[in-house]
ZADO-1210 file (C-alpha; in nm, 4 decimals, padded with zeros to 6 digits):
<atoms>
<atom x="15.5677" y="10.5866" z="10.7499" code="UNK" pos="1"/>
<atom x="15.3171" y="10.6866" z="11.0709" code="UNK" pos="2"/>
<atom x="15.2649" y="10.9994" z="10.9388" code="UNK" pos="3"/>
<atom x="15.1534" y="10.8791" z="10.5910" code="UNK" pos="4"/>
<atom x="14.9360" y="10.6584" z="10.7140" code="UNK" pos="5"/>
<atom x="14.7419" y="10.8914" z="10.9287" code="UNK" pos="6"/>
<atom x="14.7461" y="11.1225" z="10.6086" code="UNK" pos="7"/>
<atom x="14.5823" y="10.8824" z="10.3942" code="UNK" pos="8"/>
<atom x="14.3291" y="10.8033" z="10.6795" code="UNK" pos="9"/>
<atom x="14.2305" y="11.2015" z="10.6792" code="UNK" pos="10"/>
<atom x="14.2334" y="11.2070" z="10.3859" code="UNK" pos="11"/>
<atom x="14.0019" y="10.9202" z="10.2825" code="UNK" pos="12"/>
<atom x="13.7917" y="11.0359" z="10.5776" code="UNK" pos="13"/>
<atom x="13.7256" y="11.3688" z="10.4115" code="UNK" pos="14"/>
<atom x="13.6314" y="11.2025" z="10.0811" code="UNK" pos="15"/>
<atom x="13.4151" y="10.9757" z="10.2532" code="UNK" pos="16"/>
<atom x="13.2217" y="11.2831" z="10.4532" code="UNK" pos="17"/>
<atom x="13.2114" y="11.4823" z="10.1119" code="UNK" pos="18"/>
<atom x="13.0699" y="11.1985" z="09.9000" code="UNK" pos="19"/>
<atom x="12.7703" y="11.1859" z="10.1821" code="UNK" pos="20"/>
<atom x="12.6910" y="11.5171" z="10.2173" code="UNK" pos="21"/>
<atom x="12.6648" y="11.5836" z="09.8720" code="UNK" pos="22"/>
<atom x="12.4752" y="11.2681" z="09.8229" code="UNK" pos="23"/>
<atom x="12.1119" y="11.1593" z="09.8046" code="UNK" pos="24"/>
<atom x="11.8002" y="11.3560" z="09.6780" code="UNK" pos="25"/>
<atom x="11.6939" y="11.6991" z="09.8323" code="UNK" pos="26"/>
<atom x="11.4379" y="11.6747" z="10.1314" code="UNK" pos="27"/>
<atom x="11.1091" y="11.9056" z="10.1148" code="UNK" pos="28"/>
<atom x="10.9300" y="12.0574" z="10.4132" code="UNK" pos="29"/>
<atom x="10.5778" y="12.2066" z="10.3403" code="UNK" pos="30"/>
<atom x="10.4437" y="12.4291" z="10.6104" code="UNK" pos="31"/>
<atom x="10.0251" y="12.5323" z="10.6076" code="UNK" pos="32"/>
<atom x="09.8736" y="12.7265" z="10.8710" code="UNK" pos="33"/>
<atom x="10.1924" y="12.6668" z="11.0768" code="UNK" pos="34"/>
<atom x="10.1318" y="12.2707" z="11.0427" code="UNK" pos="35"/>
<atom x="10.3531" y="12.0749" z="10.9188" code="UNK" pos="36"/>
<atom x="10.2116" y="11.8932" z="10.5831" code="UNK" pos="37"/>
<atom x="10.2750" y="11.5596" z="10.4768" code="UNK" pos="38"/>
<atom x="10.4848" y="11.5353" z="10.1966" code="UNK" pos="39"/>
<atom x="10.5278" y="11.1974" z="09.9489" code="UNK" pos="40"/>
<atom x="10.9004" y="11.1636" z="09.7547" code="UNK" pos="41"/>
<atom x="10.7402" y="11.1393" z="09.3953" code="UNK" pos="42"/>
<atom x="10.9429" y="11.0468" z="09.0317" code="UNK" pos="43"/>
<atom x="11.2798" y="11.1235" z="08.9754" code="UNK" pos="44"/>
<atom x="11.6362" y="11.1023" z="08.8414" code="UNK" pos="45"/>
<atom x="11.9506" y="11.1279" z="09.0479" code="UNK" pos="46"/>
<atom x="12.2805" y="11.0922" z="08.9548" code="UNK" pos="47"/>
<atom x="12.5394" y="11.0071" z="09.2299" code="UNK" pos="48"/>
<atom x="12.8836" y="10.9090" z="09.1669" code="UNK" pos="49"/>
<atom x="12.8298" y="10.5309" z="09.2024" code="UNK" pos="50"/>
<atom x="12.5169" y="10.5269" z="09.0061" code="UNK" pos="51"/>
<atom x="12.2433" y="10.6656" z="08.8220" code="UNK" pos="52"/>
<atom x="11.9049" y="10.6325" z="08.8749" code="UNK" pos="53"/>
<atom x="11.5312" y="10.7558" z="08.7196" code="UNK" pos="54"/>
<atom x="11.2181" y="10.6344" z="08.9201" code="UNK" pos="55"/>
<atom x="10.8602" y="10.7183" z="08.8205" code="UNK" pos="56"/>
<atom x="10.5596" y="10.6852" z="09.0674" code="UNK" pos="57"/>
<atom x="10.2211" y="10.6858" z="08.9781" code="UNK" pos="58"/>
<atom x="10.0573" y="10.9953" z="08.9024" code="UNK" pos="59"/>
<atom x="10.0124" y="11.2137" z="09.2274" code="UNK" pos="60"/>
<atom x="09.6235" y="11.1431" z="09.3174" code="UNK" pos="61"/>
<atom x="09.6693" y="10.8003" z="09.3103" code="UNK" pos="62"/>
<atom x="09.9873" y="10.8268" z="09.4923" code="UNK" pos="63"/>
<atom x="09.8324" y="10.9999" z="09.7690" code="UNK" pos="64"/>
<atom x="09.5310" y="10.7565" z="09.7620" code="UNK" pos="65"/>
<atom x="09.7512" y="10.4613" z="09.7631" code="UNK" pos="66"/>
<atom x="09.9603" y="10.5702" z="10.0515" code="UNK" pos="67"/>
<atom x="09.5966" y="10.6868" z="10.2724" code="UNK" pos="68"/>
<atom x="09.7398" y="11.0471" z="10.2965" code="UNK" pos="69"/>
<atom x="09.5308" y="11.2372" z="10.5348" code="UNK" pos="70"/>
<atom x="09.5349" y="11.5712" z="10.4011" code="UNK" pos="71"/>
<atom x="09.6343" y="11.8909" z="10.6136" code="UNK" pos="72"/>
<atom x="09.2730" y="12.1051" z="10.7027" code="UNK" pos="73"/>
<atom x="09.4135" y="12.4516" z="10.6127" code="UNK" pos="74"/>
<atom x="09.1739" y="12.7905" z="10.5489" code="UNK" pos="75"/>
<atom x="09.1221" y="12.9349" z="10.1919" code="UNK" pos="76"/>
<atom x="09.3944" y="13.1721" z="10.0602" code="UNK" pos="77"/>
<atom x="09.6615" y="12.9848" z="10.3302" code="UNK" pos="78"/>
<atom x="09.9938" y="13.0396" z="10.2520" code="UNK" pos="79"/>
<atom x="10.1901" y="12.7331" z="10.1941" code="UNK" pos="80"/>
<atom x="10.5677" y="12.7316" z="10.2251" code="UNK" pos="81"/>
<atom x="10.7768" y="12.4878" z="10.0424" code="UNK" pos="82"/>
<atom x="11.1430" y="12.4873" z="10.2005" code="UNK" pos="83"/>
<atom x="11.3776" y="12.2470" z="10.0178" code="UNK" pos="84"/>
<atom x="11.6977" y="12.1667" z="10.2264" code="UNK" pos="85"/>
<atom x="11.9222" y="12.2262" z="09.9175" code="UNK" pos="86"/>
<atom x="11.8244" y="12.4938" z="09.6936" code="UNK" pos="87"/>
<atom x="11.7304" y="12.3754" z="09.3135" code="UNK" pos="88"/>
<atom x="11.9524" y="12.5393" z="09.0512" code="UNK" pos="89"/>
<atom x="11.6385" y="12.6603" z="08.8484" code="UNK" pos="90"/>
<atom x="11.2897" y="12.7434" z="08.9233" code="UNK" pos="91"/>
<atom x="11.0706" y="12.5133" z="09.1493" code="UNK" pos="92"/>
<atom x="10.7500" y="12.3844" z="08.9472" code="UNK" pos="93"/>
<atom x="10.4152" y="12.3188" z="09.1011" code="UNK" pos="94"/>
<atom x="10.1147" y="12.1386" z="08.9796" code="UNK" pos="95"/>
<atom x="09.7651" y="12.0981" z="09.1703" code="UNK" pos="96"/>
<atom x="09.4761" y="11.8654" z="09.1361" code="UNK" pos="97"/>
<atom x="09.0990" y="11.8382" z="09.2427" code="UNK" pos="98"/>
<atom x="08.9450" y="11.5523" z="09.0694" code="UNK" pos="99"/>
<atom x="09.1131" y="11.6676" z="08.7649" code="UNK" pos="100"/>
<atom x="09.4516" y="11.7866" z="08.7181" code="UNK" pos="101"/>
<atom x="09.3603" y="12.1969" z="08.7316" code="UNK" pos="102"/>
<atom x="09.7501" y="12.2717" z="08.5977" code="UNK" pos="103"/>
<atom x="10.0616" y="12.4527" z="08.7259" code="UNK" pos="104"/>
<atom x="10.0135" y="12.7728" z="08.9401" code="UNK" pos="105"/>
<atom x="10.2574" y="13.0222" z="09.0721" code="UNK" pos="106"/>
<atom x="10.4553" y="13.0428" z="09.2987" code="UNK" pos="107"/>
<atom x="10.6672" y="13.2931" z="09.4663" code="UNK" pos="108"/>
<atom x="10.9291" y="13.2744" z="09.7738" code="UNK" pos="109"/>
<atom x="10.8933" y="12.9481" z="09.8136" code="UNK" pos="110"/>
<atom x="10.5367" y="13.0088" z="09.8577" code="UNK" pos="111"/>
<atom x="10.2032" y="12.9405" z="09.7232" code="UNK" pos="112"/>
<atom x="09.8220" y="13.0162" z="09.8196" code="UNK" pos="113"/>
<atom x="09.5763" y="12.7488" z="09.8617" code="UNK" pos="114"/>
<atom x="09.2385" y="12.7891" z="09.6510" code="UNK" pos="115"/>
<atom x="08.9378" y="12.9716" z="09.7985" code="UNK" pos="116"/>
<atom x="08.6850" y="12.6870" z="09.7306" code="UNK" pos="117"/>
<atom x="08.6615" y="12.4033" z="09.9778" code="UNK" pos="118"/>
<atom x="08.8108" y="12.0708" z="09.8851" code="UNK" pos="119"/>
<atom x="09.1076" y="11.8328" z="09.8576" code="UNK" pos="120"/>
<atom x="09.3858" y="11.9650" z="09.6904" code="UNK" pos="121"/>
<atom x="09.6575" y="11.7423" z="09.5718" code="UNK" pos="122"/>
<atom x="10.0007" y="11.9024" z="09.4959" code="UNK" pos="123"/>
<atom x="10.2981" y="11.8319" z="09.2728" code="UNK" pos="124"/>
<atom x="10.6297" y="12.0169" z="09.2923" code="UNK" pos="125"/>
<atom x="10.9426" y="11.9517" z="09.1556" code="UNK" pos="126"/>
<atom x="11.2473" y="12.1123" z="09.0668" code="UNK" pos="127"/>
<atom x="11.6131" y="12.0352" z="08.9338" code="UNK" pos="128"/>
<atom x="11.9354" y="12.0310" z="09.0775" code="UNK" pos="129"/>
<atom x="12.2882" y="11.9641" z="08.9481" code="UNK" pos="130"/>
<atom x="12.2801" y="11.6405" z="08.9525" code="UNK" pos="131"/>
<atom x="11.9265" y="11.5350" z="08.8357" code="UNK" pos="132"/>
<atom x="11.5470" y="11.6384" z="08.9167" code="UNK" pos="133"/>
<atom x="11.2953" y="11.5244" z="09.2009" code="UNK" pos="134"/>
<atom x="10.9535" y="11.5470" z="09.2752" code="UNK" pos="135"/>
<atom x="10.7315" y="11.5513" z="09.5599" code="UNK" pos="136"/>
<atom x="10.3642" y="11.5288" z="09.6560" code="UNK" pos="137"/>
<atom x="10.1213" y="11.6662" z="09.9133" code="UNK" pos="138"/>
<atom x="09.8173" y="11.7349" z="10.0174" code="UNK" pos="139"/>
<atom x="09.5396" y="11.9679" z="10.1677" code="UNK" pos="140"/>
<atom x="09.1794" y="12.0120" z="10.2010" code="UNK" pos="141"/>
<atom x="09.0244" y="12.3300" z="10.2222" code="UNK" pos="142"/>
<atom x="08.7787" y="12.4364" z="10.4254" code="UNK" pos="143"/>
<atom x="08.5654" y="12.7200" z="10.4747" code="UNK" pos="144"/>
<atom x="08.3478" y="12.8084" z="10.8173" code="UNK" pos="145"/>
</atoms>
């Protein structure tokens, strides 16, 4: 009877530590210049096993605005790394804006190039995962010497 007991315990203890590490949305770092950026969780839909859940924020400018992001000072043509801590199961999508929404632009290894004019760039990226899609914002400001 000991031994069952102490089964059951492991075994609801693995459940329990599998359920929470394969929980929650994906976290996004974004590196510039080798400073870390700030980066905003944005809209999205997650499904977990004890719920579901879609949440849409405002549209990115305004989001940044509204939370008084300081954007990151970075040099034209930067590289800017986007490292997600679990990797999307299709593409990752980026939009950018400078007092208009300019569109999507490329990127490759996890990597995009800021714009050679000087100004405040606001970026969107998401991406999807198996169990629902996220989005994130940022933000930098060019500037040239």
């Amino acid at each position: 009877m000991k031994h069952l007991k102490i089964i059951a315990i492991l075994f609801i203890t693995v459940i329990a530590i599998f359920l929470f590490a394969n929980s929650g949305r994906p976290n996004v770092s974004v590196k510039a210049d080798d400073k870390r950026v700030t980066v905003l969780e944005s809209s999205y839909c997650w499904n977990e096993i004890w719920r579901q859940q879609c949440v849409d924020y405002i549209l990115p400018p305004e989001q940044i605005k509204e939370k008084e992001v300081i954007p990151t000072v970075v040099a034209p043509q930067s590289n800017i790394e986007i490292k997600f801590n679990k990797e999307p199961i299709e593409e990752i999508y980026v939009s950018v804006w400078n007092n208009e929404q300019l569109g999507e632009i490329e990127i490759t290894d996890n990597t995009i190039t800021a714009p050679e004019e000087s100004g405040i760039y606001i970026y969107a990226v998401s991406g999807r995962w198996s169990k629902g899609s996220a989005s994130y914002v940022f933000s930098v400001e060019v500037e040239t010497e």
